[in-house]
C-alpha positions in Angstrom: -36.2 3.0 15.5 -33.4 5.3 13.9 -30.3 4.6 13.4 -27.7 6.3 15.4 -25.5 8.7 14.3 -21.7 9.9 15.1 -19.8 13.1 14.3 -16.2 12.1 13.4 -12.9 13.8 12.0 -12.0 12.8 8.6 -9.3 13.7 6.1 -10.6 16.1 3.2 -9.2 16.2 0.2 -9.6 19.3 -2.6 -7.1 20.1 -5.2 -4.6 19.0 -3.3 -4.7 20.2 -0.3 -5.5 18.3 3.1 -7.6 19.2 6.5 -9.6 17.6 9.0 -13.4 17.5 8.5 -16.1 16.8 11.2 -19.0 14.9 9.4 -22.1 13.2 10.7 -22.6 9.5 10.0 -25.3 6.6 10.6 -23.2 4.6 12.9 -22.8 1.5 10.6 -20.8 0.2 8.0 -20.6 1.8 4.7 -20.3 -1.8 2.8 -22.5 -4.0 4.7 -24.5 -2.1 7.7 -23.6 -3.7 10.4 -21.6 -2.0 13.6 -19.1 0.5 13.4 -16.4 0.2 15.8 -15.4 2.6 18.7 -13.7 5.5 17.1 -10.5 6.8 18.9 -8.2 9.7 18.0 -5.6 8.9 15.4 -2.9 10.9 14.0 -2.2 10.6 10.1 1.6 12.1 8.5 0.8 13.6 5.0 2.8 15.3 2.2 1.6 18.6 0.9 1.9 19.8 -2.4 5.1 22.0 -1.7 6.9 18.5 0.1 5.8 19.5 3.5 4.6 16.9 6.2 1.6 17.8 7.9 0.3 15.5 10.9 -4.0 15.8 10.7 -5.7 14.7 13.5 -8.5 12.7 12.9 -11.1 9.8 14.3 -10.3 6.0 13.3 -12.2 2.8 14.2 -12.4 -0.6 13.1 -15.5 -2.0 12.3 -16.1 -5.7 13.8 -17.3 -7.1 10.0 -13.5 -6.1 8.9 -14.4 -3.8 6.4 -12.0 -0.8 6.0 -13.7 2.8 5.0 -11.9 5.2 3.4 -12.6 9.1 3.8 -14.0 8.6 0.6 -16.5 6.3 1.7 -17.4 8.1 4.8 -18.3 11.4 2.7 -20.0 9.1 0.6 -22.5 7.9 3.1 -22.7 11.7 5.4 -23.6 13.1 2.0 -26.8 10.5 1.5 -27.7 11.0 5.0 -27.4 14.9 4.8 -29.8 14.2 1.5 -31.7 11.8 3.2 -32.8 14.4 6.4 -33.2 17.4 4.2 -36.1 15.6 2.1 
């Protein structure tokens, strides 16, 4: 049985500059594997480069093992899966 997946909005990051980013996900944790929470919309206040604030709108959940992930790690884990299905 595969595991399922999830597309969610995330904050990217790229010399400085911010947007939201849809990316596909196994729907467990990025630290330990177990369940991801519901995801809900959430709105994040950011800075840009030239002192701007920007509000992103993007997914956020809490996962039930109390883990946080950071955009970082989501990336992390849609970029092994993306690997992952290609091979």
């Amino acid at each position: 049985m595969s595991t399922p997946t999830r597309r969610v909005r995330v904050i990217e990051t790229v010399h400085g500059k911010a947007w939201p980013t849809s990316v596909e996900v196994p729907w467990v944790c990025s630290k330990c594997g177990g369940p991801r929470g519901e995801p809900k919309e959430a709105t994040r206040q950011l800075w840009t480069m030239d002192h701007r604030r920007r509000t992103l709108t993007v997914d956020d959940w809490s996962n039930p093992c109390g883990h946080h992930e950071s955009s970082r790690d989501v990336f992390a884990q849609h970029a092994a899966f993306v690997a992952e299905e290609g091979s």
